[in-house]
C-alpha positions in Angstrom: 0.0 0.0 0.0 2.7 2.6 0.8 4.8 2.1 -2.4 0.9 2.4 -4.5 0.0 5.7 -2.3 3.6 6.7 -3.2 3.2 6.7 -6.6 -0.1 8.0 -6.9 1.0 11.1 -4.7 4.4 11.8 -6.8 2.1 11.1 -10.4 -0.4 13.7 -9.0 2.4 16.0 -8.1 3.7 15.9 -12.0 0.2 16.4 -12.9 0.3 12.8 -14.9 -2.6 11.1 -15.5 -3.0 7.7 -14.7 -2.6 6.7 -18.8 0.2 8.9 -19.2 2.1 7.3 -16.8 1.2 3.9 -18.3 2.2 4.7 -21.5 5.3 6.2 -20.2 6.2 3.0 -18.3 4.9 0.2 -20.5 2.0 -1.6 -18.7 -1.9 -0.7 -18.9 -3.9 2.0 -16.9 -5.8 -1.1 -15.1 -2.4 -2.5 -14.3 -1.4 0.8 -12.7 -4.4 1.5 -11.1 -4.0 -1.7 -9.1 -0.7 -0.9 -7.5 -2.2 2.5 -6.8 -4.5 0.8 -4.8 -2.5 -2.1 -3.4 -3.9 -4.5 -5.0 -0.8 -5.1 -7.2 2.9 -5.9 -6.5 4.7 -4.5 -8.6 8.4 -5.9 -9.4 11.7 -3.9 -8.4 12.1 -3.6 -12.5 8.9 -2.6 -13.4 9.4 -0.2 -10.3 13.0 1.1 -11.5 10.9 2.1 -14.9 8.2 3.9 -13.0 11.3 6.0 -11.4 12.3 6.3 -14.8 8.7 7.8 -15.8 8.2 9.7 -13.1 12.0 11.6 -13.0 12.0 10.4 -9.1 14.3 8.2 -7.1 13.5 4.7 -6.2 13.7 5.6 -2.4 10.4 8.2 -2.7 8.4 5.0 -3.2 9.1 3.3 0.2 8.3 6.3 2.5 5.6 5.8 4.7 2.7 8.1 3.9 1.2 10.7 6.6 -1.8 10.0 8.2 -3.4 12.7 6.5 -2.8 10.8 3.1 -4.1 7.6 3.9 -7.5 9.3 5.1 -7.9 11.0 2.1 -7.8 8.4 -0.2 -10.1 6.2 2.3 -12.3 9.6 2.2 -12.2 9.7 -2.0 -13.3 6.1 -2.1 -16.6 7.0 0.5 -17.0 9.8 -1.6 -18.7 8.5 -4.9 -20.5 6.0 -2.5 -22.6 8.9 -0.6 -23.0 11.1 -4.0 -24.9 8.1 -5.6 -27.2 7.8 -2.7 -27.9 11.8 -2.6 -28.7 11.6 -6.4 -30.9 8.5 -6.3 -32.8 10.3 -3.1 -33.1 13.4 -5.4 
């Protein structure tokens, strides 16, 4: 989970979408998403050409994230869940 958080946070701060990045690093979006999420392990080489993508060091990836990062991604995933149920109440 930390290394996905990782990535997403330093892709964010290059303003990279989540294709981009693929492209940039040879796998799919879907295949990205899921180590976003930590739901994918990635290997140390296909980790050494996301450092290559993202102009970053290899070390950024491993650093645990702040509390405040790993409540707002639990906070973005409730999101969409609660705007459904105020439009189908609508």
């Amino acid at each position: 989970m930390t290394v996905g958080l990782n990535i997403q946070r330093l892709r964010r701060a290059r303003e990279m979408s989540q294709e981009e990045l693929s492209l940039r690093s040879g796998c799919t979006r879907g295949y990205l998403s899921g180590i976003e999420t930590g739901k994918k392990n990635p290997s140390i080489l296909f980790l050494a050409k996301l450092v290559k993508a993202l102009k970053s060091d290899m070390t950024e990836f491993f650093i645990p994230p702040t509390k405040q990062e790993t409540t707002k991604k639990t906070l973005a995933r409730k999101k969409p869940a609660s705007t459904k149920k105020r439009i189908a109440s609508s």
